[in-house]
C-alpha positions as CSV (number, residue, x, y, z in Angstrom):
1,X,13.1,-0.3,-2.7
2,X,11.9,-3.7,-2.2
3,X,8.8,-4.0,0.4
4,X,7.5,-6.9,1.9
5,X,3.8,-7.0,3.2
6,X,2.5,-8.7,6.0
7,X,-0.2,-9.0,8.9
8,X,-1.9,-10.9,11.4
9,X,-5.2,-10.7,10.2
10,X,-4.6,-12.8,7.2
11,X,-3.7,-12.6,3.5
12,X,-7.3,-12.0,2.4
13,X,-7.9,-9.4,4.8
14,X,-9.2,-5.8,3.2
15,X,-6.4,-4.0,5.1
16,X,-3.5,-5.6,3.3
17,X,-5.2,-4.8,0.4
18,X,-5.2,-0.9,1.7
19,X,-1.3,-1.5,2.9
20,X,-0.7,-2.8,-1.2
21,X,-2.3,0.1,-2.1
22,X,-0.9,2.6,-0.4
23,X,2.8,1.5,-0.9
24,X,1.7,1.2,-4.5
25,X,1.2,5.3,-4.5
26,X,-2.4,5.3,-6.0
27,X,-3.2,6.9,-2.9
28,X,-0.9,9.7,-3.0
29,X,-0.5,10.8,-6.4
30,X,0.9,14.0,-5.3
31,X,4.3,12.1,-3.8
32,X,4.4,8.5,-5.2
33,X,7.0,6.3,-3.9
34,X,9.5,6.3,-7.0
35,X,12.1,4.3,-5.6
36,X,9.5,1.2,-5.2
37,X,10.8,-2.0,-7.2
38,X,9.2,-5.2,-5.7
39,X,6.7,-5.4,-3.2
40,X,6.2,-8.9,-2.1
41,X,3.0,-10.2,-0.3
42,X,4.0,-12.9,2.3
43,X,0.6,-12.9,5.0
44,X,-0.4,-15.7,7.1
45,X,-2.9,-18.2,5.4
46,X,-5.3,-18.1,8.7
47,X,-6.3,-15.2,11.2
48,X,-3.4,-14.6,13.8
49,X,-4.1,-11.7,16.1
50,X,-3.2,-11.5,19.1
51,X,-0.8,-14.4,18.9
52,X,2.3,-12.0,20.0
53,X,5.9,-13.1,18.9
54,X,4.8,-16.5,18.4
55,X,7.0,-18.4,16.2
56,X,7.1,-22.4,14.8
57,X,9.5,-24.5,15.1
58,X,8.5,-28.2,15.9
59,X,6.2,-28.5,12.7
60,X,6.3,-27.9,9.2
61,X,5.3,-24.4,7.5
62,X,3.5,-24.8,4.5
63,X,4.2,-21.9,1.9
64,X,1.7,-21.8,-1.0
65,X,2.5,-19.4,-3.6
66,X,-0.2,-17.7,-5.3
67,X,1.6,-15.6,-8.0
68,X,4.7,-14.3,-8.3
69,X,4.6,-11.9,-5.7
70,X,2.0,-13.2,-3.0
71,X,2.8,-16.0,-0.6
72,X,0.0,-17.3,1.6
73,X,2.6,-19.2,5.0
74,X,0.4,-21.3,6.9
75,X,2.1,-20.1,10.3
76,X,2.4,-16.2,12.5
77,X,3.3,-13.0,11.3
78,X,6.6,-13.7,13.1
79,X,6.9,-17.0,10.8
80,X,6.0,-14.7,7.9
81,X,8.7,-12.4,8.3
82,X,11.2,-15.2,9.2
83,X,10.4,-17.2,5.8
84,X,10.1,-13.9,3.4
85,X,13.5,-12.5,4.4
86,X,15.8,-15.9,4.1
87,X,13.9,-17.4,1.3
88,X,11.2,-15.2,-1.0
89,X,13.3,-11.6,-0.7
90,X,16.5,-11.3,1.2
91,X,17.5,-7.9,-0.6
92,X,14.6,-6.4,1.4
93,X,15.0,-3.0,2.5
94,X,11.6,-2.6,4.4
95,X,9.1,-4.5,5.8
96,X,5.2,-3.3,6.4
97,X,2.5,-4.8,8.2
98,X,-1.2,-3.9,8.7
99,X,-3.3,-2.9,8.0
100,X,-4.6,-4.2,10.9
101,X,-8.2,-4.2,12.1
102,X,-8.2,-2.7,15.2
103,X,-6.4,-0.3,17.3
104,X,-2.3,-1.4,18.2
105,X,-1.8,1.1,21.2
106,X,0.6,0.8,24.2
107,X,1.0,-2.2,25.8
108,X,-0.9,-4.0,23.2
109,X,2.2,-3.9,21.6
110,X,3.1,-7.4,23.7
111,X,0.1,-9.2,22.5
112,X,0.0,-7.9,18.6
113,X,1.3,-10.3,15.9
114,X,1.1,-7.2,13.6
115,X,3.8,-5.5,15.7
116,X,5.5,-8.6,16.1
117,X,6.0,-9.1,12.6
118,X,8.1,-5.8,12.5
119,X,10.0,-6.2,15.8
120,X,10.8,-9.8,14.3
121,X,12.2,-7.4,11.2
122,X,13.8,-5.4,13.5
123,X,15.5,-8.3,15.1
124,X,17.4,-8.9,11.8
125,X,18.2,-5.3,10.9
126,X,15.7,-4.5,8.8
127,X,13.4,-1.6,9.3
128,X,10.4,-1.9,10.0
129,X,6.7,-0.2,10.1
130,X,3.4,-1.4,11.5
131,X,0.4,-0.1,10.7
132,X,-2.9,-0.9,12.5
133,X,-6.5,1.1,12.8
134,X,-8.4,2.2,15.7
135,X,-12.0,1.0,15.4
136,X,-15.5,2.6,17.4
137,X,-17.4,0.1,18.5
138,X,-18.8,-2.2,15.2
139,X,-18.6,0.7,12.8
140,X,-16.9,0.0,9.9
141,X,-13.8,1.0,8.6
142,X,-13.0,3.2,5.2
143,X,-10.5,1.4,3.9
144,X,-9.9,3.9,1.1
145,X,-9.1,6.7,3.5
146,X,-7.1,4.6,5.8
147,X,-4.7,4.0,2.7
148,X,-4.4,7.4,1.9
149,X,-3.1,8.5,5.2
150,X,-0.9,5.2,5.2
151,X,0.6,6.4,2.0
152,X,1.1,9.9,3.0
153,X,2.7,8.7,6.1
154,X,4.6,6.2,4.7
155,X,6.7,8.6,2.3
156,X,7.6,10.6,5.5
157,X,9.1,7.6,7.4
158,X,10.8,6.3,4.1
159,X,12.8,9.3,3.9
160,X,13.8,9.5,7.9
161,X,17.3,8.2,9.0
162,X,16.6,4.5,10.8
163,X,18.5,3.6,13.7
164,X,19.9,-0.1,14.1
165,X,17.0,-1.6,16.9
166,X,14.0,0.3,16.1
167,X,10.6,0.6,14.4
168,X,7.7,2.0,13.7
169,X,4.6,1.5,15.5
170,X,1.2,3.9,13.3
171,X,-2.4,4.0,14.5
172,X,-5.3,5.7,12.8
173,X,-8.0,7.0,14.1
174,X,-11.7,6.0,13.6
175,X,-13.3,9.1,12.3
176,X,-16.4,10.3,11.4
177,X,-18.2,11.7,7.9
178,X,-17.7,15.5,8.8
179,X,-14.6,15.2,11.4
180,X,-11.6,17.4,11.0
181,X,-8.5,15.4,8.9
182,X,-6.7,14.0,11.5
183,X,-3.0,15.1,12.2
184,X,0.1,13.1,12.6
185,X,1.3,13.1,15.9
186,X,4.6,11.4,17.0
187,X,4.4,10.3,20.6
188,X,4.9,8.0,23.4
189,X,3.4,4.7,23.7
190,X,1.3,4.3,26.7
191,X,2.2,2.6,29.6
192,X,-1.6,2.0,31.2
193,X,-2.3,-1.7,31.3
194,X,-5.9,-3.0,29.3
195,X,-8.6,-3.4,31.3
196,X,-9.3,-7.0,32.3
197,X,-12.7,-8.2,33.2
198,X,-14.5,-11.4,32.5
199,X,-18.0,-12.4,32.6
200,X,-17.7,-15.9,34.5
201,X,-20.4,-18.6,33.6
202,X,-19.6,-22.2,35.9
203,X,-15.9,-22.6,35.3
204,X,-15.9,-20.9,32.2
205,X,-14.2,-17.1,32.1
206,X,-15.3,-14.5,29.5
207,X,-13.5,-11.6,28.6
208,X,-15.7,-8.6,28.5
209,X,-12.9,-5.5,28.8
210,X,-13.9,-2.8,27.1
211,X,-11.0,-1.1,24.8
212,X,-12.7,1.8,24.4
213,X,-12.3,2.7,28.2
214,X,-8.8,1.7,28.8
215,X,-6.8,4.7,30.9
216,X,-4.5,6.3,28.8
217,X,-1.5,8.7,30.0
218,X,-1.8,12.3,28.2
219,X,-0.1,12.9,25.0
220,X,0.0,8.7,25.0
221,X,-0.2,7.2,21.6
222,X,-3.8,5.9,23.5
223,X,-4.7,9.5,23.8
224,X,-3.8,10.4,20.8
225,X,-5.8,8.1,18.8
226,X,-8.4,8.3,20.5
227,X,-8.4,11.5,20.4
228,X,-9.3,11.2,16.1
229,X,-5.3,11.9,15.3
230,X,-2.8,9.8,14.0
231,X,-0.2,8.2,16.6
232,X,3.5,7.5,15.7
233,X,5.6,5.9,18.2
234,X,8.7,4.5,17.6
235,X,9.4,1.4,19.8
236,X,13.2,0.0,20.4
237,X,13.8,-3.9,20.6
């Protein structure tokens, strides 16, 4: 398989640098991915998130190579996907992104250059998994663990048939030293919008929503995660 990596939180980002390792099978030693021949590295240069299904076209792209497998593109996720499979690898079979800081859930699904850079895969026929994690509050994320499950989930969806118009949307949980291993749910995405409140100062709006206290539908990929299990939903173009 050839793989091409990508996110919206930018190439230097710790969680593509769980995603590399978990595609790479350190993580799951038990099952490694034996069929794995290139993976290619093509992230945006800058933070992205939130910029949606934003794509450029009326100015130039730089593309810096940094080695022979890791492109830094100065434009989206969307961008990212659109230079990598014309240009850097167009006998993809797969393209990854995360792992994203932060929880991917529902609706956010609009806003998320992380799932954008898949659905923009998925545009093209090319399937297609995102990978983002759930985070409490400021705590901070183990990277290490996220890869694991990442890996372990991975090899499943690898070896599931993929229909023409779809992809793969995976959220981890934020868990605890002591809580139970999560399990791998497959589920719906949630419909409930995000809550929208803004701290207003003159003429100036601040957004103040909490994530945390969104409304989620039962069985939801929201309550799921949130929940301290893993959501799989697969979303259709």
């Amino acid at each position: 398989m050839n793989l091409i990596l990508t996110n919206d939180d930018g190439i230097d980002a710790p969680g593509i640098q769980a995603l590399q390792q978990a595609v790479n099978g350190g993580s799951i030693p038990e099952k490694p991915l034996e069929n794995l021949q290139k993976v290619i590295i093509a992230a945006p240069q800058y933070h992205q998130s939130g910029c949606g299904h934003q794509v450029t076209t009326h100015r130039p792209i730089q593309v810096q190579q940094r080695s022979q497998w890791e492109y830094a593109i100065a434009g989206t996720p969307a961008d990212c996907v659109r230079i990598a499979t014309s240009h850097i690898c167009k006998d993809v079979n797969w393209v990854i992104a995360g792992i994203n800081a932060g929880g991917n859930l529902g609706v956010d699904a609009y806003i998320s250059g992380t799932v954008a850079a898949v659905r923009e895969a998925a545009i093209h026929g090319i399937p297609a998994i995102a990978v983002s994690h759930y985070r409490q509050g400021k705590l901070d994320y183990n990277w290490d663990l996220a890869a694991r499950w990442t890996g372990e989930i991975l090899a499943d969806l690898f070896n599931r048939p993929q229909e023409i118009g779809t992809y793969w949307n995976i959220n981890l949980p934020h868990l605890q030293p002591g809580d139970s291993e999560p399990e791998v749910v497959f589920c719906q995405p949630c419909t409930k919008p995000l809550p929208v409140k803004y701290q207003i100062e003159g003429d100036e709006f601040y957004y103040t929503g909490e994530y945390s206290k969104r409304n989620r539908t039962p069985g939801s990929d929201v309550d799921v995660c949130f929940a301290g299990n893993i959501a799989v939903t697969k979303l259709q173009l």
